[in-house]
MDAnalysis code that builds the backbone (N, CA, C; Angstrom):
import MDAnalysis as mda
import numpy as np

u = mda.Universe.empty(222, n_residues=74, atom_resindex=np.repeat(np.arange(74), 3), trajectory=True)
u.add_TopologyAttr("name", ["N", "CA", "C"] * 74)
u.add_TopologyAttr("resid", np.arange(1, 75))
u.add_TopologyAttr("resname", ["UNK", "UNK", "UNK", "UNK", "UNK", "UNK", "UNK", "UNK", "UNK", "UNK", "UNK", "UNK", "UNK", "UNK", "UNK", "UNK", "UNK", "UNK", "UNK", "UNK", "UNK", "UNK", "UNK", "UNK", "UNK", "UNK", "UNK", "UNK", "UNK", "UNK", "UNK", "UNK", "UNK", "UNK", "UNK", "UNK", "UNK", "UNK", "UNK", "UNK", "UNK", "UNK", "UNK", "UNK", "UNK", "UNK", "UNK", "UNK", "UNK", "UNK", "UNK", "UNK", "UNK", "UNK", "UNK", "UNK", "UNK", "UNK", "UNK", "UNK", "UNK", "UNK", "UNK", "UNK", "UNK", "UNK", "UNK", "UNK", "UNK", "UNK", "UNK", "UNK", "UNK", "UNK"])
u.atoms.positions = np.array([
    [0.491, 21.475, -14.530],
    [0.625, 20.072, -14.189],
    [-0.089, 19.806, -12.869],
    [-0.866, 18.594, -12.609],
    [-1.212, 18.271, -11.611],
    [-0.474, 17.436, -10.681],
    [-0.691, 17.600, -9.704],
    [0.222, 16.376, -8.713],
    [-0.557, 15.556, -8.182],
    [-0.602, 14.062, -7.947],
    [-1.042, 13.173, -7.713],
    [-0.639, 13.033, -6.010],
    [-1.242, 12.294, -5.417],
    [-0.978, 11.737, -4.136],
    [0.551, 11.226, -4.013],
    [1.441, 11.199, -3.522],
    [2.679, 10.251, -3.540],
    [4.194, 11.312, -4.011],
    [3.440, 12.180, -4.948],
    [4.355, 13.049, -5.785],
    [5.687, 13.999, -4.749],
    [6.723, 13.899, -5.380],
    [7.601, 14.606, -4.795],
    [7.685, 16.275, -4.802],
    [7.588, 16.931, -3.477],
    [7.364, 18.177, -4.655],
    [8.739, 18.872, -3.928],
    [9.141, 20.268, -4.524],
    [9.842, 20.816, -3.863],
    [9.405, 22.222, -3.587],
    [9.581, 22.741, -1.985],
    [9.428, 23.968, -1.989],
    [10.425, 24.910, -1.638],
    [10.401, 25.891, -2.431],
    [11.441, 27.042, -1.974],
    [11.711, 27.862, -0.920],
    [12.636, 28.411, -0.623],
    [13.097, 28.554, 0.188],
    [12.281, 30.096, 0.502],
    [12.001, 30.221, 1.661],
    [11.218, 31.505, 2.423],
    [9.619, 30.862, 1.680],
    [9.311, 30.226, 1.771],
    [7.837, 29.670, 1.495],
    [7.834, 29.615, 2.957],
    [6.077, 30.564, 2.681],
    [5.375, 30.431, 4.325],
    [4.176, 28.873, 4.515],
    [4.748, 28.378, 5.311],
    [4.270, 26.573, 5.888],
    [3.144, 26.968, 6.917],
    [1.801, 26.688, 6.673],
    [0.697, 26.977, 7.366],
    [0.181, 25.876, 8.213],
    [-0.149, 25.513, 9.296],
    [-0.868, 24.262, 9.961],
    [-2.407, 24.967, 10.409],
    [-3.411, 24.081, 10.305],
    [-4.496, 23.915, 10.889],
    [-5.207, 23.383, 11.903],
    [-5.706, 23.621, 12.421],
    [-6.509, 22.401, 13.655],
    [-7.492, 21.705, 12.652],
    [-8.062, 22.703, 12.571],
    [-9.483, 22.133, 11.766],
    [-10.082, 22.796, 10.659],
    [-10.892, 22.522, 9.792],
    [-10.963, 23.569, 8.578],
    [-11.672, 24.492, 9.044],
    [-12.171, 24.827, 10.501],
    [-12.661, 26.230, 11.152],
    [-11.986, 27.482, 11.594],
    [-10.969, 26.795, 11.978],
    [-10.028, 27.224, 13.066],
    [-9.182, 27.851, 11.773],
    [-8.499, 29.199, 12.916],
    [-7.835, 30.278, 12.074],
    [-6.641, 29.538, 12.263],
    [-5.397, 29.740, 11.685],
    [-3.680, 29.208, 11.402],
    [-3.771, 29.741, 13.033],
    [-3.394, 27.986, 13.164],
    [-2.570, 27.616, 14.505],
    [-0.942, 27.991, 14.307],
    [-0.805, 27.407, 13.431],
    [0.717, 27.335, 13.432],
    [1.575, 27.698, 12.320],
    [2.365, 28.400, 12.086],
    [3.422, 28.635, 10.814],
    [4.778, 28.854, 10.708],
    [5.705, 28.517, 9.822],
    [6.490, 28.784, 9.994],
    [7.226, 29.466, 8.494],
    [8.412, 29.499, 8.138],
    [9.073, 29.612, 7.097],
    [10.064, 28.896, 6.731],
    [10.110, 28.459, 5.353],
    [11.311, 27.567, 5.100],
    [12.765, 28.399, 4.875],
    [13.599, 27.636, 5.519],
    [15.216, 28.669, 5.069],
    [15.978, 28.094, 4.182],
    [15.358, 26.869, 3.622],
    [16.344, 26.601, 2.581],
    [15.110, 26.165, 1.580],
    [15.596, 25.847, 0.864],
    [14.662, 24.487, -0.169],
    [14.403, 23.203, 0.344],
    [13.543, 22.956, 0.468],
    [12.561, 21.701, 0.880],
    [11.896, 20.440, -0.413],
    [12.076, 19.600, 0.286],
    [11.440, 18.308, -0.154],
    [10.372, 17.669, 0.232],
    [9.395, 17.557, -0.013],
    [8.004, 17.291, 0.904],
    [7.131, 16.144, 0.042],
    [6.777, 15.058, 0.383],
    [5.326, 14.151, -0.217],
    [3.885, 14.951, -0.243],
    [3.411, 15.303, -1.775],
    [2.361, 15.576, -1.512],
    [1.036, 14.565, -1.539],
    [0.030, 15.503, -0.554],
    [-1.313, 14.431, -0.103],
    [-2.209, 14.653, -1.171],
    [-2.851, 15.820, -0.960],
    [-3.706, 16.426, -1.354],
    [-4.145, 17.940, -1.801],
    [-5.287, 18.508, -2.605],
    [-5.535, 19.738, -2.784],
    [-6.591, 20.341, -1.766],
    [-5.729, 21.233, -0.784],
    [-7.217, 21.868, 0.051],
    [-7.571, 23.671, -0.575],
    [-8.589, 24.014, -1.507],
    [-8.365, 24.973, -1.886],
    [-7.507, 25.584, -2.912],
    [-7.225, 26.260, -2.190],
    [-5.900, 26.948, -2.826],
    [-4.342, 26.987, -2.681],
    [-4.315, 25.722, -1.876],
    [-3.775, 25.401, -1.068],
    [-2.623, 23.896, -1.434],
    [-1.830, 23.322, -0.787],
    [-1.355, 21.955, -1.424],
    [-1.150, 21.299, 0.265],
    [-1.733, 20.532, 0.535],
    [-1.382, 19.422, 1.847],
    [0.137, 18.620, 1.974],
    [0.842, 18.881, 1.906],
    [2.272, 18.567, 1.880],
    [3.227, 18.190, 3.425],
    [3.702, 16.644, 3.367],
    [4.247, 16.216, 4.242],
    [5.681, 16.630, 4.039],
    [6.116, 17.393, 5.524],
    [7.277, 18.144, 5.399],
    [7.916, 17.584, 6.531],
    [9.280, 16.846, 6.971],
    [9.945, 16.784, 8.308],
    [9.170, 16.220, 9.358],
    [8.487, 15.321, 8.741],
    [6.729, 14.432, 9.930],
    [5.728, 15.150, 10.076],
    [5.397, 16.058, 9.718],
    [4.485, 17.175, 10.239],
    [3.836, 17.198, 8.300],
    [2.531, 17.502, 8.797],
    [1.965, 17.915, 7.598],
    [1.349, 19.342, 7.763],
    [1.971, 20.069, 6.653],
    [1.831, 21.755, 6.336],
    [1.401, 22.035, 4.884],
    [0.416, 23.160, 5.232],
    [-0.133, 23.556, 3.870],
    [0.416, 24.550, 3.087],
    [0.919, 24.131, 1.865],
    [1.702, 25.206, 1.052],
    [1.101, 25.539, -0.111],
    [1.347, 27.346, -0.406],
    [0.704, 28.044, -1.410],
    [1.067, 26.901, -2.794],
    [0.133, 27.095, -3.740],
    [0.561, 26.425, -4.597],
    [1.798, 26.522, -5.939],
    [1.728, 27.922, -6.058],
    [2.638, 28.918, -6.557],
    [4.244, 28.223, -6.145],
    [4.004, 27.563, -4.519],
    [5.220, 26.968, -4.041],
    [5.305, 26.223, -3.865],
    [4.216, 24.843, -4.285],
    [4.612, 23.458, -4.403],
    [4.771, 23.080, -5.892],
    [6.339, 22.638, -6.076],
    [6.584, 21.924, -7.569],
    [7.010, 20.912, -7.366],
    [6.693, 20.340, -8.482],
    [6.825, 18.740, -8.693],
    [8.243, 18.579, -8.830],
    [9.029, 17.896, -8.200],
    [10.730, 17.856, -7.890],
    [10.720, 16.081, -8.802],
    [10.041, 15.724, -9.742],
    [9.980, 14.596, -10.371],
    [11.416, 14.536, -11.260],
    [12.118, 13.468, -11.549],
    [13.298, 13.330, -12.099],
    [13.128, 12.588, -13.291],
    [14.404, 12.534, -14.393],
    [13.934, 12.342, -15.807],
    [13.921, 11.105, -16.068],
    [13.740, 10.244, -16.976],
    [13.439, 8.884, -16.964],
    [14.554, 8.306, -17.499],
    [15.009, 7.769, -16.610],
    [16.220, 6.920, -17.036],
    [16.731, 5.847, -17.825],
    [15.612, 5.762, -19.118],
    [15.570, 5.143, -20.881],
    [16.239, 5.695, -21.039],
])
């Protein structure tokens, strides 16, 4: 499945959260999630998913961004 701009995704818990300066620059910043997460996704960088997490935007493996979409309520 693809994810669109806007999409809810969820990531699991001990997913490693990568930040960038710039697409030159080696990982400025990272952290790990300790629980399960909820994040807006942006975009695809790579191999990668652009995902707004807690105000901050972090790049998550894709393996660990899923679509947290809910069922249709017809």
């Amino acid at each position: 499945m693809s994810l669109i701009k806007g999409d809810l995704v969820r990531v699991p818990a001990n997913s490693c959260l990568t930040q960038k300066q710039n697409e030159l620059a080696m990982i400025e910043r990272y952290t790990y999630t300790e629980k399960p997460t909820v994040g807006i996704f942006i975009r695809y960088i790579e191999h990668q998913a652009l995902v707004y997490i807690n105000s901050s935007y972090w790049l998550v493996g894709l393996g660990d961004a899923r679509y947290a979409g809910g069922k249709n309520a017809n």
